[in-house]
C-alpha positions in Angstrom: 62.0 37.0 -75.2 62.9 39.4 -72.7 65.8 42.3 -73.4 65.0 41.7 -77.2 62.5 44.4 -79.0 60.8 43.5 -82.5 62.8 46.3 -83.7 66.1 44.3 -82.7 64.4 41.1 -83.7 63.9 42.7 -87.1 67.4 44.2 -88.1 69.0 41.4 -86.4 67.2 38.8 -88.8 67.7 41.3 -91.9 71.7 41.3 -90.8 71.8 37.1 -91.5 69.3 37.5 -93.9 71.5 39.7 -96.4 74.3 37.1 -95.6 72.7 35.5 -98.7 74.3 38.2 -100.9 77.6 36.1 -101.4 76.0 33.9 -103.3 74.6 36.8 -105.7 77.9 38.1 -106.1 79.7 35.4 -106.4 77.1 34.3 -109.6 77.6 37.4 -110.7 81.6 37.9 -110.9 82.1 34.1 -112.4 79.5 35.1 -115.0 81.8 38.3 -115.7 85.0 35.6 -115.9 83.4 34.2 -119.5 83.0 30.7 -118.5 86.8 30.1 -117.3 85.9 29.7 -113.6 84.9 26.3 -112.2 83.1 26.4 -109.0 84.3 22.5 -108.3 88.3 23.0 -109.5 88.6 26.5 -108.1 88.9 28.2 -104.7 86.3 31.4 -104.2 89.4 33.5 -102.9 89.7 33.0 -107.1 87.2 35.2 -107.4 89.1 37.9 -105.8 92.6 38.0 -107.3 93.5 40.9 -108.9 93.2 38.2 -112.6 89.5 37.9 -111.7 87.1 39.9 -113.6 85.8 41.9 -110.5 88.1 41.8 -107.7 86.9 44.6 -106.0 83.1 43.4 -105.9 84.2 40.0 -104.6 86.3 40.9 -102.2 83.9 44.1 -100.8 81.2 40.9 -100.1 83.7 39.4 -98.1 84.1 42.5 -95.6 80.2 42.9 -95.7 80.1 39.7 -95.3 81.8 39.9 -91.8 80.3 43.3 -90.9 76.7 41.4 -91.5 77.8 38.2 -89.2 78.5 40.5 -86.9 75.9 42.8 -86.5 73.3 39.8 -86.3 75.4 37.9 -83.6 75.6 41.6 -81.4 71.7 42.0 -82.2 70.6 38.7 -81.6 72.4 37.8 -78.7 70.0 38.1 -76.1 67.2 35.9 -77.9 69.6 33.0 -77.6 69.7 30.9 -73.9 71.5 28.5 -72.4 75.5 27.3 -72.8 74.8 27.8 -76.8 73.8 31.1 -76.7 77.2 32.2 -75.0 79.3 30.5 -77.5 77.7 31.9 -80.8 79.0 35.6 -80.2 82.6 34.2 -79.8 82.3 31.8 -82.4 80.6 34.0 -85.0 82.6 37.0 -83.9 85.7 34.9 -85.4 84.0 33.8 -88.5 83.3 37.6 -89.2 86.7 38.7 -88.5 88.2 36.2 -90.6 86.2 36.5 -93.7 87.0 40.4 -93.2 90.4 39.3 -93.4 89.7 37.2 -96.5 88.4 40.5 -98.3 91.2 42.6 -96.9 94.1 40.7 -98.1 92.8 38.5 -101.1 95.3 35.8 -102.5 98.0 36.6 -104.6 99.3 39.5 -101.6 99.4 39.0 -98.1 99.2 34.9 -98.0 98.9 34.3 -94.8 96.4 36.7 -92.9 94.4 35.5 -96.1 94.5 31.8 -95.0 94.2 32.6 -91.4 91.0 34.4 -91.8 89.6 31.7 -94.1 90.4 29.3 -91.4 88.8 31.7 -89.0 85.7 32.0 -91.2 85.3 28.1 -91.7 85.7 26.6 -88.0 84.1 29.6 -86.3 80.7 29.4 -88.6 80.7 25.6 -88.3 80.8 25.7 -84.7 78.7 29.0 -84.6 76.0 27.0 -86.2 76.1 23.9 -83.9 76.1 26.3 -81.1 73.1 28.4 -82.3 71.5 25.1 -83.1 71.3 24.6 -79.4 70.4 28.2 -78.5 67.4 27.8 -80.3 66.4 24.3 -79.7 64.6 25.1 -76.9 62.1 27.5 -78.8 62.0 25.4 -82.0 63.0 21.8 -82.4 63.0 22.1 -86.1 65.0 24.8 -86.5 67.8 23.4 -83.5 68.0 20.3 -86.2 68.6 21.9 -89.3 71.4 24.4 -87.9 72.7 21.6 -86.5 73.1 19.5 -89.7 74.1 22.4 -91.5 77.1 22.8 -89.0 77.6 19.1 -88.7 78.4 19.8 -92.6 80.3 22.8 -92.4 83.0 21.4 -90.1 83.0 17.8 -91.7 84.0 19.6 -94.8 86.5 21.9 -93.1 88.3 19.0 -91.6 88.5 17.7 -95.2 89.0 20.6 -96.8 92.6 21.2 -94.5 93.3 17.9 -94.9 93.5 18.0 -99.2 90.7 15.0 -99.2 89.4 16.7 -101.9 89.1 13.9 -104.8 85.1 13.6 -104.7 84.0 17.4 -104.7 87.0 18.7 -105.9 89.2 21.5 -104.0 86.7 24.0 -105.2 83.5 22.2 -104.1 84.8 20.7 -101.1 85.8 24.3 -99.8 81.8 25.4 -101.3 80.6 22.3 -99.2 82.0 24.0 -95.7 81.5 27.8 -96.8 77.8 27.8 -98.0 76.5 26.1 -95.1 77.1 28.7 -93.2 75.0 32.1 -94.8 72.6 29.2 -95.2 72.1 28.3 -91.6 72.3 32.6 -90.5 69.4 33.0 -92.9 67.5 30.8 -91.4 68.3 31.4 -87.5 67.6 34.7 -88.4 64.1 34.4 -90.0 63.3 31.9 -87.5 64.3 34.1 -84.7 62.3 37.1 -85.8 59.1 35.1 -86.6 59.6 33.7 -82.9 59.7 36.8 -81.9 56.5 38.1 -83.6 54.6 35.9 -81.3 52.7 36.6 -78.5 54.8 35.4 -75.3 53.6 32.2 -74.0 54.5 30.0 -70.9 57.2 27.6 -71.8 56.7 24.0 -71.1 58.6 21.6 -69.3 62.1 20.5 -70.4 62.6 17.1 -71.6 64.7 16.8 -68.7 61.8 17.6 -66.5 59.6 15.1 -67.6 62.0 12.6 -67.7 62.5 13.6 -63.7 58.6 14.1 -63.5 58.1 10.7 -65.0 60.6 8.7 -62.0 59.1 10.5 -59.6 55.6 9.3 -60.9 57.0 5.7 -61.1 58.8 5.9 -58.1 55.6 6.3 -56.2 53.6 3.5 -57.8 56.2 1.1 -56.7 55.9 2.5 -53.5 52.4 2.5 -53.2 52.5 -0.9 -54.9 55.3 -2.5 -51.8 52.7 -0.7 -49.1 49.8 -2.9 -50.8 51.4 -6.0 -50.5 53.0 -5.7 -46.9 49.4 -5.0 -46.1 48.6 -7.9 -48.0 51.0 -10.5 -46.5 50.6 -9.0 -43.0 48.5 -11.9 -40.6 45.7 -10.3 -39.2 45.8 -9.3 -35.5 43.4 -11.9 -32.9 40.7 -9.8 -31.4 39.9 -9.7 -27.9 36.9 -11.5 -26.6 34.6 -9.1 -24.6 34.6 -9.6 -21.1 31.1 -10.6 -19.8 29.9 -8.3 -16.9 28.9 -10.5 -14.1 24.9 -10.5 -12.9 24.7 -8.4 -10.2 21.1 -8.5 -9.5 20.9 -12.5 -9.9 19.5 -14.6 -7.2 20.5 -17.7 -6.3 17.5 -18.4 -4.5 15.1 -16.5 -6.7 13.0 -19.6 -8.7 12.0 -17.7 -11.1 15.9 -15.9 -11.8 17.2 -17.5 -14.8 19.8 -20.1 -14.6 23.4 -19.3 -14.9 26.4 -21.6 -15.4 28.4 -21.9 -12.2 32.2 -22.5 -12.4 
């Protein structure tokens, strides 16, 4: 797409990509708890309380977490069209700042910046994702879909998540169950954006609102053309005029031989 180089393309799609790292980290600090942590009874701000085993590591994914969501939002802007592609920047520009937030002031010191910035991070990827999945719809149906279930989930499990229903996945895995979607879903917007990108630009086809208009049009015209055939149809025929006969000029009346006409 136009404004957007394969360099951008590139870093932009390595930005999301190494959104994936809070997963490695967050293996890698309940591993260093001894088997105490539960990832369905407890929250992932857990993991970076000054009891965890490596608060510091946890909650330094958080801010590159938000620097990363960022930085693929500013880079991958321009590849993304339509009412969607306006919303993602605010959207995931909230989501970064409030998992930044989540990193800066982890549980156990200042409460509530740390709650607003989870909220922040939760309800701005959700969204982010559902308005991405429509920024890139156009260019790839399959990848619209899967962003879009992936934020469908995300904000169904936000909305349960603030509202304590809890009981199935537990307060733990219910809070996993909105967070994970959302590196998920960045990862693979920003792979699928930069292999987009690799190929060679081609025309776009019509819209599925342009054939839809193409197709009345079309069907419009055979009912036209179908009314014109049967007025034809039921039209009576017009009576021709008989062709006046020229009188004789050169006949004779008293010629013998001039051949007989009819006299009135």
């Amino acid at each position: 797409m136009a404004g957007v180089t394969p360099t951008r393309y590139r870093w932009g799609a390595i930005a999301w990509l190494l959104t994936l790292q809070f997963f490695v980290v967050e293996t890698v600090v309940q591993l260093r708890t001894g088997g105490g942590y539960s990832r369905a009874d407890d929250l992932i701000s857990d993991l970076g309380t000054p009891a965890s085993a490596a608060p510091l590591l946890m909650n330094a994914s958080f801010v590159a977490q938000g620097v990363l969501i960022g930085a693929g939002a500013v880079l991958l802007r321009p590849a993304l069209t339509g009412l969607g592609g306006r919303l993602v920047p605010a959207f995931l520009t909230a989501a970064a700042v409030g998992v930044v937030l989540v990193g800066l002031f982890p549980l156990g010191g200042q409460e509530d910046l740390h709650q607003a910035g989870a909220g922040l991070h939760f309800v701005g990827g959700g969204l982010g994702l559902l308005a991405l999945a429509y920024a890139v719809r156009p260019r790839s149906e399959g990848l619209g879909t899967a962003l879009a279930l992936l934020g469908l989930l995300s904000t169904a499990m936000t909305v349960f998540f603030a509202l304590g229903i809890t009981s199935f996945l537990g307060e733990g895995g219910t809070e996993r169950a909105s967070a994970y979607p959302i590196p998920i879903g960045l990862a693979l917007a920003g792979a699928g954006l930069w292999a987009l990108g690799r190929r060679p630009a081609t025309r776009p086809g019509p819209s599925l609102r342009e054939l839809r208009a193409r197709e009345r049009a079309e069907r419009a015209e055979r009912d036209r053309e179908r009314d014109a055939a049967l007025e034809a149809a039921t039209r009576p025929e017009p009576t021709r005029p008989q062709p006046d006969v020229e009188p004789d000029d050169d006949f004779d009346p008293e010629d013998p031989w001039a051949a007989s006409r009819r006299r009135d």
